[in-house]
C-alpha positions in Angstrom: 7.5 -13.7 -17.1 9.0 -12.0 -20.4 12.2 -12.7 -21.3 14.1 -15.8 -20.0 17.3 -13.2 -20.7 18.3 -11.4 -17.6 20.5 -9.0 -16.4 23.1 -10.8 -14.1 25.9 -7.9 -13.3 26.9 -7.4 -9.6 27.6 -3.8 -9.6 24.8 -1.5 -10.7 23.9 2.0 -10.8 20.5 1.2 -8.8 19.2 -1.4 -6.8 14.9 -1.4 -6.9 13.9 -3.8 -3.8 10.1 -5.5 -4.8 9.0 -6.1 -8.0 5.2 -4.9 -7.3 3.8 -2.0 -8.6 6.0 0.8 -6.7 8.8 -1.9 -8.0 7.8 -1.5 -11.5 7.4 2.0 -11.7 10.3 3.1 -10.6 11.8 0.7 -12.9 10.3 2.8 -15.8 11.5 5.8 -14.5 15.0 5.2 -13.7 14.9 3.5 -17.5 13.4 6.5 -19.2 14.7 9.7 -17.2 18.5 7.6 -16.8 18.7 6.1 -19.8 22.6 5.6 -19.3 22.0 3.6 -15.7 22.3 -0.2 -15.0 19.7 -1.4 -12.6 18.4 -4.4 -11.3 14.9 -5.4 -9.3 15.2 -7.7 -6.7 12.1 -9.5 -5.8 11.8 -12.1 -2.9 9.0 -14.3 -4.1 8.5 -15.3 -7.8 6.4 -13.1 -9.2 5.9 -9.4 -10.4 3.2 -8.0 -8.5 3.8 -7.5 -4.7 0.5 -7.4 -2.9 -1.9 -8.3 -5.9 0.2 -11.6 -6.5 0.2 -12.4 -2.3 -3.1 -11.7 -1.5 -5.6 -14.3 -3.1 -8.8 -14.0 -0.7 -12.4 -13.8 -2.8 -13.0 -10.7 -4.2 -9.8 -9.2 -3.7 -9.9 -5.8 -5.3 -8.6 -2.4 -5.6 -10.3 -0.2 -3.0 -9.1 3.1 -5.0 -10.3 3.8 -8.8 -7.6 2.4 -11.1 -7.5 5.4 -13.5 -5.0 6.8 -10.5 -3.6 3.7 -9.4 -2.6 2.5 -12.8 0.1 3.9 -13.8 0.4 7.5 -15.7 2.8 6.0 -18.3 0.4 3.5 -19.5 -3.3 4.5 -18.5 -5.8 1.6 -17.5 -7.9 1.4 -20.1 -11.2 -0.6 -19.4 -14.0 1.0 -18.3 -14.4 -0.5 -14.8 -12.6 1.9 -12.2 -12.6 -0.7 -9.3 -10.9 -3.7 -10.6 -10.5 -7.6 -9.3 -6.9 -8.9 -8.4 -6.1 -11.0 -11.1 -7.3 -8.3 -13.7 -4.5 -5.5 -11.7 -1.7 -9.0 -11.3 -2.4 -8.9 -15.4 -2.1 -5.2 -15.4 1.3 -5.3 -13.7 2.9 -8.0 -15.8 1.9 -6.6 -18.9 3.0 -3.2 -17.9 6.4 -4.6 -17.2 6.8 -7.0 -20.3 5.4 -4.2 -22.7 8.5 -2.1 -21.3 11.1 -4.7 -21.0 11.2 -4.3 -16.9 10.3 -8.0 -16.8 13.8 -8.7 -17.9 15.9 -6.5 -15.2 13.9 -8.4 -12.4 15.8 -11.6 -9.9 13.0 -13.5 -8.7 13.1 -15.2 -5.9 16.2 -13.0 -4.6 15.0 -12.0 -1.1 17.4 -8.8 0.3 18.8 -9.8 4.0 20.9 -6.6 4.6 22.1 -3.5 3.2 25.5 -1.8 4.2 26.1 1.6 3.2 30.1 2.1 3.2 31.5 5.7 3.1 34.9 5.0 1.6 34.0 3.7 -1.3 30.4 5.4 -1.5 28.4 2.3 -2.3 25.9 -0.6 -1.0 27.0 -3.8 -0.3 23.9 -6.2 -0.4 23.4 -9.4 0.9 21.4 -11.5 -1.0 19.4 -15.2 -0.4 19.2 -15.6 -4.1 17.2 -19.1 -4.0 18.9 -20.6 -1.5 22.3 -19.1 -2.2 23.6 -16.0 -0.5 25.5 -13.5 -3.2 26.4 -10.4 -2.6 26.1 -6.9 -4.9 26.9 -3.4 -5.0 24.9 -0.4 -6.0 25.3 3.5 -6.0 21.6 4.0 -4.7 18.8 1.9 -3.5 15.0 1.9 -3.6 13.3 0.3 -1.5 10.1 -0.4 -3.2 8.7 -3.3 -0.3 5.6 -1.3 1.0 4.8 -0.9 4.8 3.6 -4.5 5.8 5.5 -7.6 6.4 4.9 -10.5 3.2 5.5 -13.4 6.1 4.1 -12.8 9.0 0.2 -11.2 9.9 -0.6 -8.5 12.4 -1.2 -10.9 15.7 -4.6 -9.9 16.7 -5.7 -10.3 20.5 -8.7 -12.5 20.4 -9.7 -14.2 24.0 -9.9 -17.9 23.8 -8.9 -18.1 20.1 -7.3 -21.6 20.5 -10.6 -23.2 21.9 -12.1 -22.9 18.6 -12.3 -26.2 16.7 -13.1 -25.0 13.3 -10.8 -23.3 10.5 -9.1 -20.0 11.5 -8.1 -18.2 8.7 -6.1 -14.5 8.0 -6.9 -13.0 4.8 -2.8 -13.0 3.8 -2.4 -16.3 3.3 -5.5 -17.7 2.0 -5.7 -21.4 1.2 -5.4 -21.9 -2.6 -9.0 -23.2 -3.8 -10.8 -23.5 -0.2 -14.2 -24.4 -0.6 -16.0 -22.8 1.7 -19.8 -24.1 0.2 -21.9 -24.6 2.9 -19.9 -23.2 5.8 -21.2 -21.0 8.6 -18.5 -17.8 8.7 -17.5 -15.1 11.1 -15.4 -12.4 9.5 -13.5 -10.4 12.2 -12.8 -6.7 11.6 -14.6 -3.7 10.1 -12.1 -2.1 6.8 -11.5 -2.8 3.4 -10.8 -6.6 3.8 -13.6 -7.2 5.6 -16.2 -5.2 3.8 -14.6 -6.7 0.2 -15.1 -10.3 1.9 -18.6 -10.4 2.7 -20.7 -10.2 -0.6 -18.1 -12.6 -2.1 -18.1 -15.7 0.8 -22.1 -14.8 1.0 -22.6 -16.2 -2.9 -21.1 -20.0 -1.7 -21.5 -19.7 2.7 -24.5 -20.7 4.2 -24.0 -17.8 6.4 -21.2 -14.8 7.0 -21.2 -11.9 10.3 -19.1 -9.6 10.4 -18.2 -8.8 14.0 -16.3 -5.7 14.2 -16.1 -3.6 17.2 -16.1 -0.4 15.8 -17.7 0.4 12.5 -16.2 1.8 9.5 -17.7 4.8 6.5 -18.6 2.7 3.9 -19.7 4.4 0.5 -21.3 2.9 -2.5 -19.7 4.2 -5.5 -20.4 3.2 -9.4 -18.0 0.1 -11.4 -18.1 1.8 -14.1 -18.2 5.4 -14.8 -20.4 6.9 -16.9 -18.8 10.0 -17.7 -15.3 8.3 -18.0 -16.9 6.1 -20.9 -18.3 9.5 -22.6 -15.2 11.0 -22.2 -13.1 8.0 -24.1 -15.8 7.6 -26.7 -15.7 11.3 -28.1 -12.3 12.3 -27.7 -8.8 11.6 -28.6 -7.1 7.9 -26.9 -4.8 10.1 -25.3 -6.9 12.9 -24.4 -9.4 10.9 -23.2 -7.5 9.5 -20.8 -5.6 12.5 -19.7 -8.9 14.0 -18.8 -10.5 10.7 -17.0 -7.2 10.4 -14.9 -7.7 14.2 -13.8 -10.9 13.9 -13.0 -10.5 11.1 -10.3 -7.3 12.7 -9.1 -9.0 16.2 -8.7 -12.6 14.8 -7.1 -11.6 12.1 -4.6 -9.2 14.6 -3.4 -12.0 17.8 -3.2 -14.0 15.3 -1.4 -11.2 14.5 1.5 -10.7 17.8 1.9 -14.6 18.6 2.3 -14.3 15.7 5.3 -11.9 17.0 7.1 -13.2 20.6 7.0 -17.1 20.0 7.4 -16.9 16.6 9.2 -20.2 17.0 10.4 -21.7 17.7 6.8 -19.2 14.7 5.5 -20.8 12.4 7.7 -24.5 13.2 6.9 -23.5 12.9 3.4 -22.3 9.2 4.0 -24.8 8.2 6.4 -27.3 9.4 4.0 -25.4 7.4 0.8 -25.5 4.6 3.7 -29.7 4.8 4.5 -30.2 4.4 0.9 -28.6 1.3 0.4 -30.0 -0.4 3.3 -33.3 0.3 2.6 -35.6 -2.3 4.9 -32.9 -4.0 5.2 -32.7 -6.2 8.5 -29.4 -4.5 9.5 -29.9 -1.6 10.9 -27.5 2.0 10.8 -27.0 2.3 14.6 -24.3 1.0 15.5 -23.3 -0.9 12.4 -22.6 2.5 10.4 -21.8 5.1 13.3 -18.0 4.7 13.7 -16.8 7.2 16.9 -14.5 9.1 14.2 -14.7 11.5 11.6 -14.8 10.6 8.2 -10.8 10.0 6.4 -9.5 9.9 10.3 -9.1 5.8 9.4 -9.8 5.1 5.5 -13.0 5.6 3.9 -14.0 2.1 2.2 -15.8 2.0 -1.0 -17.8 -1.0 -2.3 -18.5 -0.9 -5.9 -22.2 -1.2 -7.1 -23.2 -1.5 -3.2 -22.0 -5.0 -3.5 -21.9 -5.0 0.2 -25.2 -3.5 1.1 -26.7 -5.8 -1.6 -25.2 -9.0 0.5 -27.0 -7.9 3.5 -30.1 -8.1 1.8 -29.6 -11.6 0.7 -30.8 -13.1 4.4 -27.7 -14.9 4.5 -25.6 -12.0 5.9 -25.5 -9.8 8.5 -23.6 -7.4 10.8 -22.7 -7.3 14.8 -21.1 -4.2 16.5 -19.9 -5.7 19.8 -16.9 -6.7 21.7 -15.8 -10.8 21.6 -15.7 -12.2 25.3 -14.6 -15.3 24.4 -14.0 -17.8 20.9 -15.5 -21.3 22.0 -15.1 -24.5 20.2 -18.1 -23.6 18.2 -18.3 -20.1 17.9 -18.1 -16.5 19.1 -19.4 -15.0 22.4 -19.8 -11.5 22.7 -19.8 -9.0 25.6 -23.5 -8.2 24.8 -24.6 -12.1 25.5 -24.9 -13.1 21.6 -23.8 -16.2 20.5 -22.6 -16.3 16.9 -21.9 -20.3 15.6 -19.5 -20.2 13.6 -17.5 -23.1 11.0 -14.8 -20.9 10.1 -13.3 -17.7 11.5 -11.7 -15.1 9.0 -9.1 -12.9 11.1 -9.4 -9.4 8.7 -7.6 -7.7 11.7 -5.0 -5.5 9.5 -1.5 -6.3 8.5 1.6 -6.1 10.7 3.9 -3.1 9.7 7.3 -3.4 8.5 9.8 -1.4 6.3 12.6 -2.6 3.9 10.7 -5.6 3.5 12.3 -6.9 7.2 16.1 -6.4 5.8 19.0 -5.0 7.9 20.2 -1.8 7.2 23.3 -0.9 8.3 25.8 2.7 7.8 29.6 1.6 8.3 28.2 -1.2 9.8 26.2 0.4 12.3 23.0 -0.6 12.8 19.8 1.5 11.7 16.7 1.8 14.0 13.8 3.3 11.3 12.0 4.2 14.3 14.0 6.8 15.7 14.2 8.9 12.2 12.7 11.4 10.1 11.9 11.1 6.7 12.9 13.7 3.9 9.7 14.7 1.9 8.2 11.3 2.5 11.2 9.7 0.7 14.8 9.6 2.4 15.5 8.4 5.7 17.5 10.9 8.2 21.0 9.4 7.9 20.6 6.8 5.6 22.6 7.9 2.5 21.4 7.3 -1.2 18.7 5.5 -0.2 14.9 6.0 -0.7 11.8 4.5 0.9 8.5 4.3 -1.5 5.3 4.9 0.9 2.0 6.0 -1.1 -0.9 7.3 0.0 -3.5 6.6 2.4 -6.2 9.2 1.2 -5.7 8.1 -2.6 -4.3 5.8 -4.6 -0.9 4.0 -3.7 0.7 4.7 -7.1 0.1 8.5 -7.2 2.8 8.6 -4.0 5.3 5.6 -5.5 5.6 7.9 -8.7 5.7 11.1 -7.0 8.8 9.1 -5.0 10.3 7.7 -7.9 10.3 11.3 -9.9 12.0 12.9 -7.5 14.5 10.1 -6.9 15.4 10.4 -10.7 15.6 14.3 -10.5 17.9 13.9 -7.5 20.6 11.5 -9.1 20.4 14.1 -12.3 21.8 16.6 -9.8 24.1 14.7 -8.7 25.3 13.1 -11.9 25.2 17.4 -12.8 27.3 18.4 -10.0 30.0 15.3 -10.0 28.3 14.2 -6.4 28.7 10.5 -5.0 26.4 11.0 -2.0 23.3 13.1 -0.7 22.2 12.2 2.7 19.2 13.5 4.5 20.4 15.6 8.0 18.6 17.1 10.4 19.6 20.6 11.6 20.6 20.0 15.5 19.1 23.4 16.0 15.6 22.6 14.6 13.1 20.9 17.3 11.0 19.0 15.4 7.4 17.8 17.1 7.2 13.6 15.9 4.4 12.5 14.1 3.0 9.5 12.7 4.5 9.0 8.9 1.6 7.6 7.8 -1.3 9.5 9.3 -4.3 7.6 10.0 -5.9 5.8 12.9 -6.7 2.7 12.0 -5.2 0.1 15.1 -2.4 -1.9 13.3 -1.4 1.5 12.5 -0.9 2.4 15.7 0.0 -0.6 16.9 3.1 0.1 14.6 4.3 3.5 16.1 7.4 2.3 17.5 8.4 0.2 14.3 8.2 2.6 11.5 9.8 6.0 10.8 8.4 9.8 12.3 7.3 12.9 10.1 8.0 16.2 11.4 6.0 19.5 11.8 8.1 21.6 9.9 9.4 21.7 6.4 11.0 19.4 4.7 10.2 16.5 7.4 6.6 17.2 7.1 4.3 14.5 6.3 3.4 14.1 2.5 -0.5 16.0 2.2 -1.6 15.4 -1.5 -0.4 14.1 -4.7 -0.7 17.7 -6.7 1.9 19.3 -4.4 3.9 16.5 -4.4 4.2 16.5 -7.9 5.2 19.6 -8.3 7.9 19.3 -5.5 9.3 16.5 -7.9 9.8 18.1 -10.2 10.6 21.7 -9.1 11.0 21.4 -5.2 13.7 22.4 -3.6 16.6 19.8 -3.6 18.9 21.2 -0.9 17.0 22.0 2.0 17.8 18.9 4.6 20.1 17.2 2.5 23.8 16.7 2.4 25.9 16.4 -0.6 29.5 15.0 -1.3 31.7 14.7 -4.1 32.4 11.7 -5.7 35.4 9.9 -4.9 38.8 10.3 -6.2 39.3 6.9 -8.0 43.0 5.9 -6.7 45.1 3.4 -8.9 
């Protein structure tokens, strides 16, 4: 992983919690915009890579193009914009060595609690640093963990679930080298798991439903795109990228803004995108393609090449839009009366929400309950001083939103740094009556099921949910930086 030198210094400027890729980018930036700073990353497991490094089911793949979910300071460069796991796990590693982040990282230092303490204006974290708890000390924190817990799947209520006598299997912890050759397979759920799954268990399986009980948009969209390639042949490395990178920022996010305006329009356009690929194909639209939403209400999956539709017309795979009545020792039973044998059931339910990667947070020892604040522009927790959570995007890719959070984090230590400032904490008014919402603002159900676990946006300014990555941009680095936020001098150093 790099460099076998690391950094090994208790007391730090910043503390970056999760070495995956919001880990590593805000690396880079607090290296490059705060040159003078002493960081560390913590990561729990022993790996860089977060997410692409846990999850190891067939075919796992981006489901956003990587020319936005790369990163801006070093572009992806291939010509394929979805790409597999291990080619993004490479991606990440490289990134990191390339820029000597590899050698700031603790692997396998898991964080067990944070204490903020106002007298001496600092975090005190508690560390299992394999198998040994240590302690250290940091001006600000990032946590960089994502929204899901690493350990533990989103419990799914299936009825009679323990009468089945085969393999039951969840996505997240995927046995290493399972051959599943021959096997009869029932993959349960309808989004990007699930619809990533199918083509790739139906090359080996003698057979693969997926029973969902509500149906998702699915859109077939190109590997490789030709225009990016044009563009990169003909003009300038740099420029060519610059311009490819813009292009998938500015048309993914035209097209999200065309679904929520004209749903009806959006969903003939999909539905039509959907006909085509199904051609005679045994499987028919209604219900399997007729979700009860509008499109971008839950997120809109892509499967590159039609990969999926293609699957269905191997005679080996189908779909089932029903409601499970009971799991027996051999199968599935649905409300409808069909019987579905089965050898192995895949649970592709969603993942179980969780922020700060499970840790305890704690302000002068008082506990913090996430779910009963606000968050500052997406980024700072109501009363939770210099501290910032990294939460991309659910209508584009994650990265845009983990830079977006890491620019402004930079841009806010400059000020303080500036204005001789130890602390900047993010206060509500008592005055304003804010309306809660959801901080991440889709439907999908382990999203909901989460509402009381995760933090609340706002309907006003600056507690207002984050809406696109072009106006976040700006705001980091020209929005303003005192509207909600509390500043205090540094400390008086006594001797």
């Amino acid at each position: 992983m790099g460099s076998i030198e690391r950094d090994t210094r208790v007391d730090l400027d910043v503390i970056i919690i999760g070495a995956g890729i919001s880990g590593i980018n805000a690396g880079y930036r607090v290296q490059t915009e705060l040159p003078g700073y002493q960081y560390t990353i913590l990561e729990a497991r022993g790996a860089i890579g977060g997410t692409w490094d846990l999850f190891r089911y067939p075919g796992i793949r981006s489901d956003s193009d990587l020319h936005t979910f790369g990163f801006p300071w070093r572009p992806w460069s291939k010509a394929n914009s979805i790409a597999d796991g291990p080619s993004i796990r490479k991606y990440i590693r490289e990134s990191a060595e390339v820029n000597g982040i590899d050698r700031k990282i603790r692997f396998h230092n898991k964080l067990l609690s944070a204490d903020w303490s106002t007298s001496t204006q600092r975090w005190t974290l508690s560390v299992n640093a394999d198998g040994e708890k240590t302690h250290l000390s940091a001006r600000f924190v990032i946590f960089s963990t994502g929204y899901y817990d690493y350990n533990t799947p989103l419990k799914a209520s299936i009825p009679g679930i323990d009468n089945f006598q085969g393999e039951t299997i969840h996505p997240q912890f995927w046995p290493k080298d399972y051959d599943y050759t021959g096997k009869k397979m029932i993959i349960i759920g309808s989004g990007a798991t699930a619809i990533t799954l199918l083509p790739n268990l139906a090359e080996k399986a003698a057979h693969v439903t997926v029973l969902q009980r509500s149906p998702s948009y699915i859109m077939a969209i190109p590997a490789v795109d030709p225009t990016a390639n044009f563009i990169r042949k003909w003009l300038p490395t740099w420029f060519g990228h610059t311009i490819v990178r813009w292009k998938f920022l500015i048309l993914p996010f035209i097209f999200f803004k065309f679904c929520r305006a004209f749903p009806n329009a959006a969903r003939k356009v999909i539905q039509d995108n959907t006909k085509k690929q199904l051609g005679n194909c045994n499987v028919p639209l209604d219900p399997n393609f007729k979700p009860s939403y509008n499109p971008w209400e839950q997120r809109l999956c892509v499967c590159p090449d039609g990969d999926f539709f293609k699957a269905l017309h191997r005679g080996n795979a189908d779909m089932v839009t029903d409601t499970i009545k009971t799991v027996t020792a051999n199968g599935i039973q649905t409300d409808s009366g069909k019987s579905i044998d089965a050898d192995v059931i895949i649970t592709a339910t969603g993942l179980k929400m969780q922020l700060a990667g499970g840790s305890k947070i704690t302000v002068d020892s008082k506990p913090i309950d996430v779910s009963t604040k606000y968050v500052w522009k997406g980024v700072m927790l109501q009363d939770v001083p210099n501290a910032a959570i990294v939460v991309g995007y659910t209508n584009a890719s994650w990265t845009l939103g983990a830079d977006a959070t890491a620019r402004l984090v930079c841009r806010l230590l400059k000020k303080m740094d500036q204005g001789r400032e130890g602390v900047v904490v993010a206060t509500l008014d008592p005055r304003l009556k804010l309306n809660p919402s959801p901080m991440v603002n889709l439907s999908s159900t382990y999203i909901e099921k989460a509402k009381g676990e995760m933090p609340k946006s706002g309907d006003v300014a600056p507690w207002k949910p984050r809406s696109n990555y072009l106006t976040d941009y700006w705001v980091a680095g020209y929005g303003n930086l005192t509207n909600g936020l509390k500043f205090s001098k540094i400390l008086k150093k006594v001797n």
